[in-house]
C-alpha positions in Angstrom: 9.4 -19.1 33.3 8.7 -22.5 30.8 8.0 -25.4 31.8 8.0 -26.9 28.1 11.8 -27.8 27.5 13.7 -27.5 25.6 13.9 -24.1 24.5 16.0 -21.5 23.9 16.5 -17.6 25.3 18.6 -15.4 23.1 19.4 -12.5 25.2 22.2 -9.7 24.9 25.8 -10.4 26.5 26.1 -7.7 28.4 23.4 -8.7 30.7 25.4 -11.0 32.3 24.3 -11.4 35.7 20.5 -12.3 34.3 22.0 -14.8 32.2 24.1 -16.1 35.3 20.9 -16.0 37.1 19.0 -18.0 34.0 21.6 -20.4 34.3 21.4 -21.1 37.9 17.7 -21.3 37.8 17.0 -23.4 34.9 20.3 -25.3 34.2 20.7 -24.0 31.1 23.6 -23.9 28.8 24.9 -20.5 27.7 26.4 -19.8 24.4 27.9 -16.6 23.1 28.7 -15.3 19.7 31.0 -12.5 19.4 34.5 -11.0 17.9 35.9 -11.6 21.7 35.5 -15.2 21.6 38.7 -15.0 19.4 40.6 -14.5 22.8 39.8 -17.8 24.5 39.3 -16.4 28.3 36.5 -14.6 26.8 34.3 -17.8 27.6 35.7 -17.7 31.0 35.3 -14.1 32.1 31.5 -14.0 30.9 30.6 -17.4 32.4 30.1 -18.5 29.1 30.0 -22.6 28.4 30.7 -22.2 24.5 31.8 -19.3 22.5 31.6 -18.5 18.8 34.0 -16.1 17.1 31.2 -14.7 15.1 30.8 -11.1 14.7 28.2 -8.2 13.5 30.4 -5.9 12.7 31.5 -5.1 9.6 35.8 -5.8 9.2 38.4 -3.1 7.7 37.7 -4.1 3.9 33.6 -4.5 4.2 33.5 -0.9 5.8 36.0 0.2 3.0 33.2 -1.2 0.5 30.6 0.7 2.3 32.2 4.0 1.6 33.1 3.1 -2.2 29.6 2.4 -2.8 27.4 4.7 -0.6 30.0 7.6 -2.4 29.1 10.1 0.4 30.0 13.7 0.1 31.6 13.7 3.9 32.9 10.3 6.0 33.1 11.1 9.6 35.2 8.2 11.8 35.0 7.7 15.1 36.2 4.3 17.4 38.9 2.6 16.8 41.5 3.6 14.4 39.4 6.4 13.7 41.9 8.6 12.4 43.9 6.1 10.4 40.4 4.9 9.2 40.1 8.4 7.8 43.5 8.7 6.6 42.9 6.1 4.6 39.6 7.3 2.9 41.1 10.9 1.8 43.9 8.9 0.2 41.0 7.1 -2.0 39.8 10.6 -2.7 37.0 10.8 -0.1 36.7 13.9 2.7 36.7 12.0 5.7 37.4 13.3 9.2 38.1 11.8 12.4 35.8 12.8 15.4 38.2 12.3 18.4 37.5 13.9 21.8 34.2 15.0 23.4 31.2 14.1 21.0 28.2 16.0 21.7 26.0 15.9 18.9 26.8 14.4 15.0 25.8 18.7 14.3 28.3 20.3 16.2 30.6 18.5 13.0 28.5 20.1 10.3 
Protein backbone atom coordinates (compact mmCIF):
# COMPACT_ATOMS: atom_id res chain seq x y z
CA UNK A 1 0.00 0.00 0.00
CA UNK A 2 2.83 2.91 1.21
CA UNK A 3 5.87 2.47 1.67
CA UNK A 4 6.49 6.20 2.82
CA UNK A 5 5.67 6.12 6.73
CA UNK A 6 4.25 7.48 8.57
CA UNK A 7 0.92 8.07 7.42
CA UNK A 8 -2.41 7.89 8.26
CA UNK A 9 -5.82 6.04 6.76
CA UNK A 10 -9.07 7.42 8.01
CA UNK A 11 -11.51 4.89 7.16
CA UNK A 12 -15.22 4.24 8.56
CA UNK A 13 -15.72 1.93 11.75
CA UNK A 14 -17.95 -0.24 10.61
CA UNK A 15 -15.45 -1.78 8.22
CA UNK A 16 -13.91 -3.54 10.79
CA UNK A 17 -12.45 -6.49 9.54
CA UNK A 18 -10.33 -4.20 6.72
CA UNK A 19 -9.18 -2.25 9.44
CA UNK A 20 -8.18 -5.48 11.44
CA UNK A 21 -6.68 -6.55 8.22
CA UNK A 22 -4.74 -2.94 7.93
CA UNK A 23 -3.58 -3.47 11.21
CA UNK A 24 -2.18 -6.85 10.78
CA UNK A 25 -0.50 -5.91 7.62
CA UNK A 26 1.09 -2.73 8.27
CA UNK A 27 1.31 -2.60 12.13
CA UNK A 28 -0.56 0.19 12.44
CA UNK A 29 -2.33 1.81 15.28
CA UNK A 30 -6.12 2.15 15.19
CA UNK A 31 -7.93 4.95 16.67
CA UNK A 32 -11.70 5.49 16.79
CA UNK A 33 -13.84 8.49 17.49
CA UNK A 34 -17.32 7.94 18.35
CA UNK A 35 -20.35 8.44 21.02
CA UNK A 36 -19.66 4.55 21.98
CA UNK A 37 -16.38 5.13 23.22
CA UNK A 38 -18.19 6.55 26.32
CA UNK A 39 -18.77 2.74 27.19
CA UNK A 40 -15.14 1.68 27.72
CA UNK A 41 -15.50 -2.10 26.11
CA UNK A 42 -16.25 -0.17 23.05
CA UNK A 43 -12.28 -0.08 22.35
CA UNK A 44 -12.28 -3.75 23.02
CA UNK A 45 -15.16 -5.14 20.93
CA UNK A 46 -13.91 -3.09 17.72
CA UNK A 47 -10.23 -3.96 18.15
CA UNK A 48 -9.67 -0.57 18.72
CA UNK A 49 -6.15 0.61 20.53
CA UNK A 50 -7.56 4.16 21.54
CA UNK A 51 -10.95 5.56 21.54
CA UNK A 52 -12.35 9.10 21.59
CA UNK A 53 -15.84 9.90 22.95
CA UNK A 54 -16.30 12.30 20.11
CA UNK A 55 -19.44 12.34 18.29
CA UNK A 56 -21.19 13.76 14.85
CA UNK A 57 -24.35 13.79 15.92
CA UNK A 58 -26.10 16.43 17.02
CA UNK A 59 -27.33 16.01 21.28
CA UNK A 60 -31.08 16.59 22.56
CA UNK A 61 -30.63 20.55 22.99
CA UNK A 62 -28.61 21.15 19.47
CA UNK A 63 -31.47 19.20 17.58
CA UNK A 64 -33.97 21.28 19.75
CA UNK A 65 -32.13 24.47 18.24
CA UNK A 66 -32.39 23.03 14.84
CA UNK A 67 -36.11 22.99 14.96
CA UNK A 68 -36.43 26.56 16.67
CA UNK A 69 -34.51 28.05 13.99
CA UNK A 70 -35.28 26.14 10.70
CA UNK A 71 -39.29 26.94 12.00
CA UNK A 72 -40.57 24.14 9.75
CA UNK A 73 -44.17 23.77 9.01
CA UNK A 74 -44.10 19.76 9.88
CA UNK A 75 -41.18 17.87 12.18
CA UNK A 76 -41.28 14.17 11.44
CA UNK A 77 -39.10 11.95 14.27
CA UNK A 78 -37.87 8.83 13.85
CA UNK A 79 -34.82 6.78 16.01
CA UNK A 80 -34.56 6.94 19.25
CA UNK A 81 -37.03 8.63 21.50
CA UNK A 82 -38.77 9.43 18.45
CA UNK A 83 -42.02 9.82 19.96
CA UNK A 84 -40.94 11.62 23.13
CA UNK A 85 -38.70 13.79 20.67
CA UNK A 86 -42.05 14.73 19.15
CA UNK A 87 -43.85 15.17 22.22
CA UNK A 88 -41.67 17.49 23.08
CA UNK A 89 -41.76 19.74 19.91
CA UNK A 90 -45.84 20.06 19.83
CA UNK A 91 -45.49 21.21 23.42
CA UNK A 92 -43.15 24.22 21.99
CA UNK A 93 -45.88 24.71 19.44
CA UNK A 94 -44.48 22.79 16.52
CA UNK A 95 -46.53 19.82 14.48
CA UNK A 96 -44.24 17.08 14.90
CA UNK A 97 -44.98 13.38 14.42
CA UNK A 98 -43.37 10.31 15.18
CA UNK A 99 -42.68 7.78 12.30
CA UNK A 100 -42.64 4.47 14.16
CA UNK A 101 -43.13 1.09 12.34
CA UNK A 102 -42.42 0.18 8.69
CA UNK A 103 -40.86 3.22 6.74
CA UNK A 104 -41.23 3.01 3.15
CA UNK A 105 -40.86 6.17 1.67
CA UNK A 106 -40.58 10.02 3.60
CA UNK A 107 -44.17 10.42 0.97
CA UNK A 108 -46.23 7.85 2.23
CA UNK A 109 -46.13 10.66 5.52
CA UNK A 110 -47.27 13.48 3.38
Amino acid sequence: MLKRKPWILIGPLKAKGYLSEIKKKYKAVTIGFTGWALDRSYKYSMGLDYAFPLSDHCDFNELVNLVKQANPSKVYTIHGYASEFASYLRNLGFNAEALLGVQTCMTDYL
